[in-house]
C-alpha positions as CSV (number, residue, x, y, z in Angstrom):
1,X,7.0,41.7,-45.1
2,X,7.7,42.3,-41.5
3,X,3.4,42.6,-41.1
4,X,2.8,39.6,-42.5
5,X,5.6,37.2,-40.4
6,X,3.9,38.5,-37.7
7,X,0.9,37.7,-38.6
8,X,2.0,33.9,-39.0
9,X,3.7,33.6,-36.1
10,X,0.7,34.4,-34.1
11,X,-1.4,32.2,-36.3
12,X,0.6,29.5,-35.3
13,X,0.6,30.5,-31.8
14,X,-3.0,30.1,-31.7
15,X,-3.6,27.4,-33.6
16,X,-1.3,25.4,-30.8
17,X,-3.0,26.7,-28.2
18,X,-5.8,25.6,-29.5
19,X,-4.9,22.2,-30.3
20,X,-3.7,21.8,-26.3
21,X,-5.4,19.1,-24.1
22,X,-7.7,20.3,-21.5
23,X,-6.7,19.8,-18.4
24,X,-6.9,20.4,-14.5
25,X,-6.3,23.5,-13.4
26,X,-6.7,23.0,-9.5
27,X,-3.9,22.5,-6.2
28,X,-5.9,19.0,-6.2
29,X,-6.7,16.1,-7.7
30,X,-9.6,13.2,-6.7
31,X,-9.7,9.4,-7.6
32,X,-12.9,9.4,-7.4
33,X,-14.2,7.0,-9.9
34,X,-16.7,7.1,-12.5
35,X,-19.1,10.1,-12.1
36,X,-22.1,7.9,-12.0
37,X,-21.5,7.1,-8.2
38,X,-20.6,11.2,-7.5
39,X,-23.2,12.8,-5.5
40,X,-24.7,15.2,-7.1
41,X,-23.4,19.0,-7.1
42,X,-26.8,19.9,-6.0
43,X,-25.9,17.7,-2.6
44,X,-23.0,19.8,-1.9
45,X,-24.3,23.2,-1.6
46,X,-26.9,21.9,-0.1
47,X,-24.7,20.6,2.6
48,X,-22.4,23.7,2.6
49,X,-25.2,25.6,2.6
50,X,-26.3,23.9,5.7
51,X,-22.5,24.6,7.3
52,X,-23.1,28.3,6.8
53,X,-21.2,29.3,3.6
54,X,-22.1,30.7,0.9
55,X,-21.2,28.9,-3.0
56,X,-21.2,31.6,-5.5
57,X,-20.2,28.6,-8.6
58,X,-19.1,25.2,-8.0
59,X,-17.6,22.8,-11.1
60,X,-15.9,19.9,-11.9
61,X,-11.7,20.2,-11.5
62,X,-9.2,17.5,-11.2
63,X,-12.1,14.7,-10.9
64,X,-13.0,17.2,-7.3
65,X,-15.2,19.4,-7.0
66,X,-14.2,23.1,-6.8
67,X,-16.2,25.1,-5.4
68,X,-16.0,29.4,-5.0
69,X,-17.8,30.8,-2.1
70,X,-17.4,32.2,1.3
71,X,-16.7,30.6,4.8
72,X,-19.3,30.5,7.7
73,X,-16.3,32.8,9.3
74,X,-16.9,35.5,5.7
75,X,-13.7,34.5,4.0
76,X,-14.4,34.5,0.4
77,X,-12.3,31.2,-0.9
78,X,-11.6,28.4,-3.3
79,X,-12.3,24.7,-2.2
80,X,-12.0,21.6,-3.7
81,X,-14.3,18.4,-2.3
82,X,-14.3,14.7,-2.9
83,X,-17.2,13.8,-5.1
84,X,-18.5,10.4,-3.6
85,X,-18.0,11.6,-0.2
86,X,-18.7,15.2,-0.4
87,X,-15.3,15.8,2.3
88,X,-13.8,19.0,2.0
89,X,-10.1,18.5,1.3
90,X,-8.7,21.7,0.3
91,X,-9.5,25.4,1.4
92,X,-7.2,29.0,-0.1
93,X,-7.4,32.2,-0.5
94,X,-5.5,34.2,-2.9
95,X,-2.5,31.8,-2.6
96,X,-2.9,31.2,1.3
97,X,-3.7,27.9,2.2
98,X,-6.6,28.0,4.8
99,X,-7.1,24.0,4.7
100,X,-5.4,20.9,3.1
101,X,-6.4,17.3,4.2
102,X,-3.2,15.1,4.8
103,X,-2.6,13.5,0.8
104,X,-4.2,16.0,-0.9
């Protein structure tokens, strides 16, 4: 008996897990309007690229872009960027906040 209450509990664990909303995960959060005037993420590494780093994976977070990479100076980060104006706005590293642009 004991087996099989267990076994429903963590059914219904699941299932509400399941059932919860996606949502953002990031320290940051854009306004940045409907994704047809975003540049593209192609743009950005490119651009960051250019600036010396290095993107490893970059997505979509909290209508920014996050994007996982290392520094021109080697520090391997997290970043978020505005997706119309490609303006970096937030830089950590394991929980140590290297950037943060005033309002974000």
């Amino acid at each position: 008996m004991r087996v099989f209450s267990t076994l429903i509990l963590g059914a219904a664990a699941a299932a509400a897990l399941a059932s919860a909303p996606a949502t953002a995960t990031g320290v940051v959060t854009c306004k940045a309007g409907p994704q047809s005037g975003w540049k593209s993420q192609e743009a950005l590494t490119a651009k960051l690229t250019k600036e010396g780093w290095t993107v490893r994976k970059s997505k979509v977070d909290g209508g920014c872009y996050e994007v996982y990479g290392t520094t021109p100076e080697g520090d391997r980060v997290e970043a978020y960027f505005h997706p119309v104006t490609l303006e970096k706005l937030y830089v950590g590293r394991r929980g140590e906040v290297l950037f943060r642009k005033a309002g974000y």
